[in-house]
Residue frames as a rotation matrix with the C-alpha (Angstrom) as fourth column:
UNK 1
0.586 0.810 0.000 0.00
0.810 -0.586 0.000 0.00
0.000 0.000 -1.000 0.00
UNK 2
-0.550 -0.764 0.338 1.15
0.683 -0.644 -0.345 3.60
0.481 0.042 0.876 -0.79
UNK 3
0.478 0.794 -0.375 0.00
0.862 -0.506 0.028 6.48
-0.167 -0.337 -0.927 1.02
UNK 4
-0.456 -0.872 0.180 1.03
0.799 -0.490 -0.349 9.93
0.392 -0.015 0.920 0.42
UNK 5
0.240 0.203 -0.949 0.80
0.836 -0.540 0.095 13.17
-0.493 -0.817 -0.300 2.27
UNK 6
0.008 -0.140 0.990 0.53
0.742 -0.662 -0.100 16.08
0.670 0.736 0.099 -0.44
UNK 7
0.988 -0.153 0.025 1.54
-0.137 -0.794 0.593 19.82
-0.071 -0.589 -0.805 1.76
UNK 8
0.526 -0.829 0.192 4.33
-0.075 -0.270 -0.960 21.89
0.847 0.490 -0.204 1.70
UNK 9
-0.565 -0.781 -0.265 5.38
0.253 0.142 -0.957 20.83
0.785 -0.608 0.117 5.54
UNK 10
-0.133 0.358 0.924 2.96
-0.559 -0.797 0.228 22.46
0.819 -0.486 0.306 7.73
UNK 11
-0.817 -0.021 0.576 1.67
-0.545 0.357 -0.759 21.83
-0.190 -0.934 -0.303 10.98
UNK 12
0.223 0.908 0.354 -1.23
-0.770 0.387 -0.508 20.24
-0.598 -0.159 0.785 9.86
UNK 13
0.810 -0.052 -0.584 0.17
-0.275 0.846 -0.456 17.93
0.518 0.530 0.671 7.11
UNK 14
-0.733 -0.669 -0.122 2.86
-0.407 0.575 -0.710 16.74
0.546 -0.471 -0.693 10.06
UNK 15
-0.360 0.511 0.781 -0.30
-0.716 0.385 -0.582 15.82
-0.598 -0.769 0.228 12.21
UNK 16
0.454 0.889 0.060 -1.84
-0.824 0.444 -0.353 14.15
-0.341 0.111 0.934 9.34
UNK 17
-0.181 -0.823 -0.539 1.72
-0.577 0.533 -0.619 12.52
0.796 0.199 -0.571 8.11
UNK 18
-0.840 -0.406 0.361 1.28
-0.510 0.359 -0.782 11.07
0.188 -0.840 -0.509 12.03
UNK 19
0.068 0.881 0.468 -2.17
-0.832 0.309 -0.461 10.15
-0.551 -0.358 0.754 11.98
UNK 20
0.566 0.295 -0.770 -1.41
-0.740 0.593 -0.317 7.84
0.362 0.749 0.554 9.05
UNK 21
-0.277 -0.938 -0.206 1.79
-0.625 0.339 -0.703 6.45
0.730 -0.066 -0.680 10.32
UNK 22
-0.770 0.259 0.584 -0.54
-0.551 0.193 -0.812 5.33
-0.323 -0.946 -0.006 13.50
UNK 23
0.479 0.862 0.167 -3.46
-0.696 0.489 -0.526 4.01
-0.535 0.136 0.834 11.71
UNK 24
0.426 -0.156 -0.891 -0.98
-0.662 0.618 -0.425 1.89
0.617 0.771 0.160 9.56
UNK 25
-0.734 -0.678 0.029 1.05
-0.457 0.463 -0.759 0.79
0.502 -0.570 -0.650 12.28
UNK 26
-0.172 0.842 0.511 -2.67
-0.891 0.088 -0.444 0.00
-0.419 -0.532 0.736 14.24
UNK 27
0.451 0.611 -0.650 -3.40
-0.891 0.270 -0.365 -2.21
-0.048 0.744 0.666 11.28
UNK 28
0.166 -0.914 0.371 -0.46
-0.048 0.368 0.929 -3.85
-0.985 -0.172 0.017 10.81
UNK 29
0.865 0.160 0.475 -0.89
0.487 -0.050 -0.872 -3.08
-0.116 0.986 -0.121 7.32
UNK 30
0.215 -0.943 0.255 2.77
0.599 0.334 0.728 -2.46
-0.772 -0.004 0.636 5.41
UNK 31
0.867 0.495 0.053 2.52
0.424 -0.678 -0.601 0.98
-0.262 0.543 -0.798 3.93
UNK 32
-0.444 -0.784 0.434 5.06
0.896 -0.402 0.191 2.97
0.024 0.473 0.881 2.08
UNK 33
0.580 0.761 -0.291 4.19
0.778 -0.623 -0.077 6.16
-0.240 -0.182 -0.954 3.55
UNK 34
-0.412 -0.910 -0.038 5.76
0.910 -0.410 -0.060 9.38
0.039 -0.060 0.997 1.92
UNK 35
0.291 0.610 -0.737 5.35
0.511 -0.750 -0.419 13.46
-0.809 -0.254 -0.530 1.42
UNK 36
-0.292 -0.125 0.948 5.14
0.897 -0.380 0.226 15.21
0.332 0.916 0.223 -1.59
UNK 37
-0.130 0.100 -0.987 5.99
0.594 -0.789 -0.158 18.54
-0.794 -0.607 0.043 -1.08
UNK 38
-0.959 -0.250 0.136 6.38
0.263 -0.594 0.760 19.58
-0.110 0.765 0.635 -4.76
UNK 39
-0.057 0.990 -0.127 3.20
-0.301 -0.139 -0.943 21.77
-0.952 -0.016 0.306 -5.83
UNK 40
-0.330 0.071 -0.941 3.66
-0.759 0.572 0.310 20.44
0.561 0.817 -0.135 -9.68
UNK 41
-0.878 0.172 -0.447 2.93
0.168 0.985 0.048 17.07
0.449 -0.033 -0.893 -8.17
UNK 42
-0.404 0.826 -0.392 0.45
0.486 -0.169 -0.858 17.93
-0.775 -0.537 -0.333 -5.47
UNK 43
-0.269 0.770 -0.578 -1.60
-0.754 -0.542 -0.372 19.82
-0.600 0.336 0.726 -8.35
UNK 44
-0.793 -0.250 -0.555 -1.33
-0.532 0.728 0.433 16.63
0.296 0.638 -0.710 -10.47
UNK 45
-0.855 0.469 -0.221 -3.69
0.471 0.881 0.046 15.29
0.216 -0.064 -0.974 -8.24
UNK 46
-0.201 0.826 0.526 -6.19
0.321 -0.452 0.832 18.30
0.926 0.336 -0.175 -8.68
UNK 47
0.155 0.197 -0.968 -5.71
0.988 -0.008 0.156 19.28
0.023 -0.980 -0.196 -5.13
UNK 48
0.288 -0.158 0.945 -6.21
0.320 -0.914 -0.250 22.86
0.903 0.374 -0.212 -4.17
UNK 49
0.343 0.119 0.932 -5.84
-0.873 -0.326 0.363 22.74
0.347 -0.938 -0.008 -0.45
UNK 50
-0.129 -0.191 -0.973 -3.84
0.301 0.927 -0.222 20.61
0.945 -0.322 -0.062 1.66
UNK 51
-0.287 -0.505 0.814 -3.31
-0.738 0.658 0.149 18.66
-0.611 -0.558 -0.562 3.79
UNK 52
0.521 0.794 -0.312 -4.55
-0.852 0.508 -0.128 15.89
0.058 0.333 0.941 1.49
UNK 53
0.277 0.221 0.935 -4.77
-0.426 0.901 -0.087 11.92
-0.862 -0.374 0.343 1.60
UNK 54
0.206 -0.036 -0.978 -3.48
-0.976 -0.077 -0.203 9.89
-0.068 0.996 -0.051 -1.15
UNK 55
-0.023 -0.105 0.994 -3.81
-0.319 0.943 0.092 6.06
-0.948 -0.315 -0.055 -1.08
UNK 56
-0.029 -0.059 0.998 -3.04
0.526 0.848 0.065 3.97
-0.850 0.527 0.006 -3.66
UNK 57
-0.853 -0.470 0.228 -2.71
0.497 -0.596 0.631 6.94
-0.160 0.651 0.742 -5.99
UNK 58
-0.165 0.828 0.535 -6.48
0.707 -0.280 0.650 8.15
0.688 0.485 -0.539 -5.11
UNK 59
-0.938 -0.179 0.298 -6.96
-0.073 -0.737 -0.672 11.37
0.339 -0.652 0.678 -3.20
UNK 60
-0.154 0.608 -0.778 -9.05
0.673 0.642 0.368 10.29
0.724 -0.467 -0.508 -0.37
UNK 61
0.656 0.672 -0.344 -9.50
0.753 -0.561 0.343 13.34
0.038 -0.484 -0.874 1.31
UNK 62
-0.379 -0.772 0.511 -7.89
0.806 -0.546 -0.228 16.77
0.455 0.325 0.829 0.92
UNK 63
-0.061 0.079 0.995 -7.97
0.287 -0.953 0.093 20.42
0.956 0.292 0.036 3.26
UNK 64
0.683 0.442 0.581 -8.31
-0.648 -0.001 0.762 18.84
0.337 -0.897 0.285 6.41
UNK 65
-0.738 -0.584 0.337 -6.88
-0.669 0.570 -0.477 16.68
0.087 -0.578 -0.812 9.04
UNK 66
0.342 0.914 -0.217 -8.67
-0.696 0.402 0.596 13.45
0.632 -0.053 0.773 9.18
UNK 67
0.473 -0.218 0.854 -8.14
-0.857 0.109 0.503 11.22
-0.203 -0.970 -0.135 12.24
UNK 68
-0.720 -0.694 0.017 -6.12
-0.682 0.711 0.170 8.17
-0.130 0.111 -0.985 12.71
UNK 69
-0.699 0.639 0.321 -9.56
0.298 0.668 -0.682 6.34
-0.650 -0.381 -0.657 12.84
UNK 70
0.729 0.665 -0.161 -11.21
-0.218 0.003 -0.976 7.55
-0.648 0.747 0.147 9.84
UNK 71
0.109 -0.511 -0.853 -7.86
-0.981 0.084 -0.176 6.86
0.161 0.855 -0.492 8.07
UNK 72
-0.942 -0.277 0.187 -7.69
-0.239 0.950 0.202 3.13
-0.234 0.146 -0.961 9.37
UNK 73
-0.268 0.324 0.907 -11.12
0.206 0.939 -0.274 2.80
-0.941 0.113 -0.318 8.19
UNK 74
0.617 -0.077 -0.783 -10.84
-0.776 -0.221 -0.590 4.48
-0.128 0.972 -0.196 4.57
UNK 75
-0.519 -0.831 0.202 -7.29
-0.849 0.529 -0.005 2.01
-0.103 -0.174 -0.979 4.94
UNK 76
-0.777 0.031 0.629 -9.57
-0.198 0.936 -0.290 -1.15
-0.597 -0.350 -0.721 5.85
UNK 77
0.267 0.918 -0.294 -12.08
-0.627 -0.066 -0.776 -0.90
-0.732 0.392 0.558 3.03
């Protein structure tokens, strides 16, 4: 599983960088989590507003922080 973490560093895309890192580790689920900081890429995926969510190459949720618990169950679908 990939996940990425599209933002340019902030405090909120380090909380959500941590929320994932916890819901994978919860899982036990073997994730190649990274951060894309470039905005060329991060617009690639039509995002205008980050923090955003990016699993398996599908943006799963973008402008917000979403909890470790809505990301292990977006993760467990």
């Amino acid at each position: 599983m990939k996940i990425e973490i599209l933002g340019m560093g902030c405090p909120k895309c380090k909380q959500l960088t941590e929320n994932a890192q916890t819901a994978a580790k919860e899982l036990n689920i073997q994730a190649e989590i990274t951060k894309v900081t470039d905005i060329d890429k991060i617009s690639e995926y039509g995002v205008m507003m980050t923090p955003a969510l990016v699993i398996d190459g599908t943006v799963v949720s973008a402008g917000k922080i979403i909890s470790k618990d809505e990301i292990k169950k977006i993760i467990s679908k």
